[in-house]
C-alpha positions as a Markdown table, in Angstrom:
| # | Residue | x | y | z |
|---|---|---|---|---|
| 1 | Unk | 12.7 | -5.9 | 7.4 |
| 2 | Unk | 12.6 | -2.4 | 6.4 |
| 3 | Unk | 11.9 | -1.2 | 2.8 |
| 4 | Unk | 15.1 | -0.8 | 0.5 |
| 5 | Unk | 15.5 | 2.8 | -1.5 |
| 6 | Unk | 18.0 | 2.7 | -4.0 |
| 7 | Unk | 18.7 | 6.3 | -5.7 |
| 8 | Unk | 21.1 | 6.4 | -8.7 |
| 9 | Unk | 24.3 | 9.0 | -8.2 |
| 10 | Unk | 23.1 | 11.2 | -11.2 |
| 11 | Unk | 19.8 | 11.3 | -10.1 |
| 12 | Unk | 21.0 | 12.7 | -6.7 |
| 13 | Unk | 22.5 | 15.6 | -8.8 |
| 14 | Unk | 18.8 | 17.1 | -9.5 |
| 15 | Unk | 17.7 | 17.0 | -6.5 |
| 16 | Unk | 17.0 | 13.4 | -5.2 |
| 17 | Unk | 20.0 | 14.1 | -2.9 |
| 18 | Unk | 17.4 | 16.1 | -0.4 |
| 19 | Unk | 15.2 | 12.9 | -0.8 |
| 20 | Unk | 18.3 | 10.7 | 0.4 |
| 21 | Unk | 18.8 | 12.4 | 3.3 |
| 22 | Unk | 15.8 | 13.0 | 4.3 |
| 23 | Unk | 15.2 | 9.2 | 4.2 |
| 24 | Unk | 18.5 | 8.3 | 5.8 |
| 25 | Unk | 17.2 | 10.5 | 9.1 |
| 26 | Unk | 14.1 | 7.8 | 8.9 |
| 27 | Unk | 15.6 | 5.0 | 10.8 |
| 28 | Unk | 12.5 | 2.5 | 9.1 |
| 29 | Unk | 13.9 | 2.9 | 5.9 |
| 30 | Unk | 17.1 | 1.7 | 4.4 |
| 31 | Unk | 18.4 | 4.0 | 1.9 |
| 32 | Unk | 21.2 | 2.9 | -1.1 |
| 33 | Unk | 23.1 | 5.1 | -3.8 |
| 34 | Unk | 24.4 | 3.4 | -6.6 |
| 35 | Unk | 26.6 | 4.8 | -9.5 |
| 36 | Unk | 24.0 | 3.9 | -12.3 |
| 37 | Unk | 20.6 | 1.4 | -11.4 |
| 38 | Unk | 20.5 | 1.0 | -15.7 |
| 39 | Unk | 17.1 | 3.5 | -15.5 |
| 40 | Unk | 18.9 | 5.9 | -18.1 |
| 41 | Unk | 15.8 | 7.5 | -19.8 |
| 42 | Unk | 13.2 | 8.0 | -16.4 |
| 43 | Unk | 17.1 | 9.6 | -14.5 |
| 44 | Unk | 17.4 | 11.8 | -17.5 |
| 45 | Unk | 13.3 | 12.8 | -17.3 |
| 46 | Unk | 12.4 | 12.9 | -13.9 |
| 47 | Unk | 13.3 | 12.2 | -10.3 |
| 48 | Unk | 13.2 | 8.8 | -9.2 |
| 49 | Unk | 14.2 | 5.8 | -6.8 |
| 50 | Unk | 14.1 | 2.4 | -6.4 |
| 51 | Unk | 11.6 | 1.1 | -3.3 |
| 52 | Unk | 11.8 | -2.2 | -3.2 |
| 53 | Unk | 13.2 | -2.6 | -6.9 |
| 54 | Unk | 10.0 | -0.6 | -7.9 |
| 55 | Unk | 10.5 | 2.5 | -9.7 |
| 56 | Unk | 9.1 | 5.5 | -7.8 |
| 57 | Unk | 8.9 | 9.0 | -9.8 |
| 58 | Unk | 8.4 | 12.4 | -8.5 |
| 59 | Unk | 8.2 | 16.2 | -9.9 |
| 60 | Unk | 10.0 | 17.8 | -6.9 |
| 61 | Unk | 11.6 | 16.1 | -4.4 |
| 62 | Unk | 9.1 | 16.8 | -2.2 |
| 63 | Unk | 6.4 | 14.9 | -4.4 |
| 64 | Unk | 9.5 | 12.5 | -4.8 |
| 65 | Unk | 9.5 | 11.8 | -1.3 |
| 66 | Unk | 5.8 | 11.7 | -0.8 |
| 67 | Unk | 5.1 | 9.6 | -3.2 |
| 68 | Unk | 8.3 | 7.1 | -2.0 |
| 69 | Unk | 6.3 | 7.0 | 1.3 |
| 70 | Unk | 2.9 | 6.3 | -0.1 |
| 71 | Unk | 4.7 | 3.5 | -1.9 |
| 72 | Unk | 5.9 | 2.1 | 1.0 |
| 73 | Unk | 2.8 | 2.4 | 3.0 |
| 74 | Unk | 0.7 | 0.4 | 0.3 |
| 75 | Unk | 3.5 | -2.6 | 0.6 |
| 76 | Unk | 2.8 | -2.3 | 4.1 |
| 77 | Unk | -1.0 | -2.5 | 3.6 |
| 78 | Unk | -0.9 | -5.3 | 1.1 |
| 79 | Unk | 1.7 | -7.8 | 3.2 |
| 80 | Unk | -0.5 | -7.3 | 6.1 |
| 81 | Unk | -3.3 | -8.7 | 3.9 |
| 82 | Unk | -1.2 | -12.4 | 4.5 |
């Protein structure tokens, strides 16, 4: 199963849309948008997605993307742990 990033539509409009398509080239990751995910106040402050229903923030969307895949790779780390 590959981990789920959901990105709000409004969100995409400040620059998560170059994080969406850089993560829909990454065939290991699934990758949502949604008209609203109900995060009003962190979309209006900062970039963010959903991984895995957690919310992941970022300053650029490069830092948004980074930090996305360091997310990711510590969900990794912890379910191998079982």
């Amino acid at each position: 199963m590959f981990p789920l990033v959901e990105f709000c539509v409004s969100n995409m409009a400040k620059g998560g849309d170059y994080v969406f398509n850089k993560l829909e080239e990454d065939p290991n990751v699934d990758v949502l948008e949604y008209g609203c995910l109900q995060n009003c106040g962190i979309c209006s402050n900062s970039l963010y997605a959903l991984v895995d229903g957690e919310v992941v923030e970022g300053d650029t969307p490069d830092n948004l993307l980074s930090n996305i895949y360091a997310h990711i790779e510590k969900q990794q780390e912890a379910w191998m742990m079982f």
